[in-house]
Backbone bond lengths (Angstrom), bond angles and torsions (degrees), N, CA, C in turn:
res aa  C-N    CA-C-N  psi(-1)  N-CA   C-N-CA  omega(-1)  CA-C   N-CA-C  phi
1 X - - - 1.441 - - 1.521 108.84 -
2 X 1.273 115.72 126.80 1.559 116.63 -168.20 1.689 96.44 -104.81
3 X 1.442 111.97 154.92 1.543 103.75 175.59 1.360 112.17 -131.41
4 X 1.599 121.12 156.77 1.443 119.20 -170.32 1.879 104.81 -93.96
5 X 1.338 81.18 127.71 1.843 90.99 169.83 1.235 104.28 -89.42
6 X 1.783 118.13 128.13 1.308 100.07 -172.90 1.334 89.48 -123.12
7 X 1.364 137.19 21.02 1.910 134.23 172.85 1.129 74.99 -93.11
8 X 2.024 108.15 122.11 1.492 141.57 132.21 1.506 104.05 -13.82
9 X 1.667 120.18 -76.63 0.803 152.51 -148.82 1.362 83.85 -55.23
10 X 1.350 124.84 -101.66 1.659 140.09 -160.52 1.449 89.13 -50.77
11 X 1.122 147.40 -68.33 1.208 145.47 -172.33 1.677 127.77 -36.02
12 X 1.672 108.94 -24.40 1.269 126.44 152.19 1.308 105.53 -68.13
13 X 1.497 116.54 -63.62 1.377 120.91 -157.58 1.389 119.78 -50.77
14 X 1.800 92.32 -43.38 2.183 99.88 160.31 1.615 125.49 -51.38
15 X 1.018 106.79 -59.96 1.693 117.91 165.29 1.437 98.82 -17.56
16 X 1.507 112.31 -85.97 1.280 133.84 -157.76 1.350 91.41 -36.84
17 X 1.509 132.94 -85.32 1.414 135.39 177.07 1.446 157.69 -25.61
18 X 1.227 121.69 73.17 1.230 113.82 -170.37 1.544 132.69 -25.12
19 X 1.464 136.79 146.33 1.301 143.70 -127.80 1.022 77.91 -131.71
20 X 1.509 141.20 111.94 1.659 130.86 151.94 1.521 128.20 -96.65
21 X 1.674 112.27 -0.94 1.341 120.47 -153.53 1.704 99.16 176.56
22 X 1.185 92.91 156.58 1.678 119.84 151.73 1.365 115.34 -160.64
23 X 1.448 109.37 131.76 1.347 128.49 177.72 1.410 112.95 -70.78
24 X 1.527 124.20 162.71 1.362 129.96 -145.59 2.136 92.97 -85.92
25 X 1.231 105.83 -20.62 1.822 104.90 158.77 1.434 121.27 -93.92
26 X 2.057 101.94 32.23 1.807 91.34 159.90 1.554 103.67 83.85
27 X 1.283 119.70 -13.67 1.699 115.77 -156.90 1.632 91.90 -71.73
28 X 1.590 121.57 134.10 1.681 110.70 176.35 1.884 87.09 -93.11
29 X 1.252 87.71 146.49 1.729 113.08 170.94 1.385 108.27 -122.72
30 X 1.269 104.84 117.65 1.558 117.03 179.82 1.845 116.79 -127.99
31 X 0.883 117.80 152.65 1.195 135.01 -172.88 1.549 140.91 -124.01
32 X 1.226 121.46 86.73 1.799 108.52 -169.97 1.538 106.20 -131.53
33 X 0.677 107.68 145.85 1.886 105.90 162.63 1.694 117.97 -88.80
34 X 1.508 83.62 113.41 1.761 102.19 -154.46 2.081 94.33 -66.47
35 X 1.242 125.37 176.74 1.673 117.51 -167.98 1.947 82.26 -98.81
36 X 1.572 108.54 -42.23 1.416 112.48 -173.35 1.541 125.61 -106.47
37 X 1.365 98.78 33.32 1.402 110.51 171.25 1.306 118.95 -108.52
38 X 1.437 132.92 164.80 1.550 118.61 176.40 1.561 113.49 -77.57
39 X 0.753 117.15 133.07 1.876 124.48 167.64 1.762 100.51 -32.62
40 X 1.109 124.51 20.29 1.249 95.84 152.79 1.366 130.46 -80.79
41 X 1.366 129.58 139.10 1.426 126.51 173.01 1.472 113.52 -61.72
42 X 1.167 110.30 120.83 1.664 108.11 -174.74 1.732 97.73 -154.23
43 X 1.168 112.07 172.12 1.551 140.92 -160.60 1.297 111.62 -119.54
44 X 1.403 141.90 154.01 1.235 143.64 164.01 1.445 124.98 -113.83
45 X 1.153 124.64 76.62 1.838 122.71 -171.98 1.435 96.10 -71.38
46 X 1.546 109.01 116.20 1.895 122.51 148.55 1.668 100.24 -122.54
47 X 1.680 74.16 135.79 1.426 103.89 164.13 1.518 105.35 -127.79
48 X 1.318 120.27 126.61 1.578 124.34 -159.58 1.169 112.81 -5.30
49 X 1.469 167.00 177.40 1.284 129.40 -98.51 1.606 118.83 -106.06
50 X 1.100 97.78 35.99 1.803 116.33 -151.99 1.838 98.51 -98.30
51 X 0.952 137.32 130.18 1.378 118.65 163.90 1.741 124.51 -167.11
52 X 1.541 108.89 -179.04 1.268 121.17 -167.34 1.073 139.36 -120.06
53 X 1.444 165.44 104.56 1.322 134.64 -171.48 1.494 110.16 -93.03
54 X 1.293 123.55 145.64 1.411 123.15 161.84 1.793 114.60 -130.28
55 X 1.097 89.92 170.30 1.576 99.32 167.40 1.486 121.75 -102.31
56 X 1.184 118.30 146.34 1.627 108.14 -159.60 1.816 100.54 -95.33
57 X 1.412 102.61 44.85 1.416 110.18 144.73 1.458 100.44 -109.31
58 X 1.471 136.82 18.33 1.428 127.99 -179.73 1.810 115.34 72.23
59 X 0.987 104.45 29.37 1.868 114.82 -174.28 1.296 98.34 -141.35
60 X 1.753 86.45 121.14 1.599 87.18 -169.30 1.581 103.93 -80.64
61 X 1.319 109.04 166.27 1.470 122.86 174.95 1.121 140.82 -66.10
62 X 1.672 144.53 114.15 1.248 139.81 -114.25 1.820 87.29 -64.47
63 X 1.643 114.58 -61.81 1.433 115.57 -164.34 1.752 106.90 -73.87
64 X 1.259 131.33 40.88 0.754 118.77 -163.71 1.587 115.23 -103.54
65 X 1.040 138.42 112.49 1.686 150.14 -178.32 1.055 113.93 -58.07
66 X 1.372 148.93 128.80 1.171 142.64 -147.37 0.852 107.24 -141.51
67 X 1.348 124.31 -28.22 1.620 136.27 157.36 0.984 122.90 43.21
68 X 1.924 128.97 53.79 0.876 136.64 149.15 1.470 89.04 121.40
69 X 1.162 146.11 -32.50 1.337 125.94 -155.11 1.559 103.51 -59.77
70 X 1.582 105.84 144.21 1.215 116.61 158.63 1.635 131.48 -56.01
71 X 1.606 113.37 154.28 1.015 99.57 -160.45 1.951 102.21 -83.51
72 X 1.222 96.78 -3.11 1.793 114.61 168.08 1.490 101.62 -63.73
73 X 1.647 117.36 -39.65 1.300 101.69 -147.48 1.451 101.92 -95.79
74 X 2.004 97.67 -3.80 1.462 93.34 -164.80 1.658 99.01 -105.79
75 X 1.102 121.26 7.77 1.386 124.28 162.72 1.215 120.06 -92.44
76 X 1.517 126.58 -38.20 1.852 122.81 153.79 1.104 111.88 -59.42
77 X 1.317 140.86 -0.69 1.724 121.24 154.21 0.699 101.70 -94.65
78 X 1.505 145.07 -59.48 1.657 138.56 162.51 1.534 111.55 -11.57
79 X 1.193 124.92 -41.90 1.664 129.21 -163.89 1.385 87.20 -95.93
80 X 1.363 138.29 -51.36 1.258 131.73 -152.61 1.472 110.56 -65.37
81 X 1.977 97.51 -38.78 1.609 103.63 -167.22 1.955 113.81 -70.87
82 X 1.837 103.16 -24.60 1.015 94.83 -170.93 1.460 110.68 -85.11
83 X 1.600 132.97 -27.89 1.269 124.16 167.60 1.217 111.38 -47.98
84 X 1.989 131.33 -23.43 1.296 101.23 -173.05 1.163 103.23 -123.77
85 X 1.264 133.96 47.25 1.662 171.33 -114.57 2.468 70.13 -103.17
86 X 0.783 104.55 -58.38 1.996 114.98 -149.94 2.224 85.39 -54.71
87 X 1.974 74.31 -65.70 1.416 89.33 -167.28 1.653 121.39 -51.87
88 X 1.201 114.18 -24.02 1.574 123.46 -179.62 1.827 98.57 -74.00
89 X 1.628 122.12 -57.99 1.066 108.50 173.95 1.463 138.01 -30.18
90 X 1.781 91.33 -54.37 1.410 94.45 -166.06 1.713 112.52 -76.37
91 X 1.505 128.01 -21.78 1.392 132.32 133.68 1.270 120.35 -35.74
92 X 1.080 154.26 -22.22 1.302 155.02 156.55 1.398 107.94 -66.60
93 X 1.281 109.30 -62.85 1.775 111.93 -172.26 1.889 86.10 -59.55
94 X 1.322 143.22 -73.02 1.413 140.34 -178.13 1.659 97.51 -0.18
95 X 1.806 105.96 -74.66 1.523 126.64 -140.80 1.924 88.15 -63.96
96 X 1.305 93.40 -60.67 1.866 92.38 176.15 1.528 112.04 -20.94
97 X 1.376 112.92 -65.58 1.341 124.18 -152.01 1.594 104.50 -83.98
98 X 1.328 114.63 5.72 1.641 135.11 -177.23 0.981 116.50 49.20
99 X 1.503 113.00 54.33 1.388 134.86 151.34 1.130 143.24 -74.68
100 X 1.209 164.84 166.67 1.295 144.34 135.03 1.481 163.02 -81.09
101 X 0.919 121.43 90.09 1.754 134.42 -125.62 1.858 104.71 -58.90
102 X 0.740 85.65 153.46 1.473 97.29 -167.96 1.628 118.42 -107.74
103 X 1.520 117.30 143.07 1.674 107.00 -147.53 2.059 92.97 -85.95
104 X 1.050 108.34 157.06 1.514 142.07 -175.09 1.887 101.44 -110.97
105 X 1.410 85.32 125.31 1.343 100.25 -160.69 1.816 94.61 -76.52
């Protein structure tokens, strides 16, 4: 079941972001290296306009908004990020080198 984001706002902000994944509950996982964020490597779980940041050690990020996600929804990205624990890295080193990361099956 896919859902409509209807904030303008976040709805740009998705665009902007590369798509590397979705977890088996639909969650989109995206990935960019923000200009005003810290260099940590981290992930973005949205589920229609609800969302999370983590770090792709599976710990979410101290300032991170969570905005409703379940704690179901926030443990299948947790599982999702660490099976692809390799593949998230080497997308990170990509974004560094100002590339564009490529989606993880």
């Amino acid at each position: 079941m896919d859902y409509e984001i209807t904030n303008p706002e976040l709805k740009s902000y998705i665009k902007e972001m590369g798509e590397v994944g979705r977890t088996v509950d639909n969650i989109v996982i995206q990935m960019r290296k923000e200009p005003n964020h810290p260099s940590t490597p981290h992930i973005h779980a949205i589920k229609a306009e609800r969302e999370a940041s983590f770090k792709i050690d599976g710990s979410l990020l101290a300032n991170s908004r969570s905005n409703g996600l379940s704690n179901k929804e926030l443990e299948a990205v947790r599982d999702w990020i660490i099976s692809r624990r390799r593949a998230l890295d080497e997308n990170w080193e990509i974004l560094k080198a100002g590339g564009i990361v490529k989606k993880i099956p």
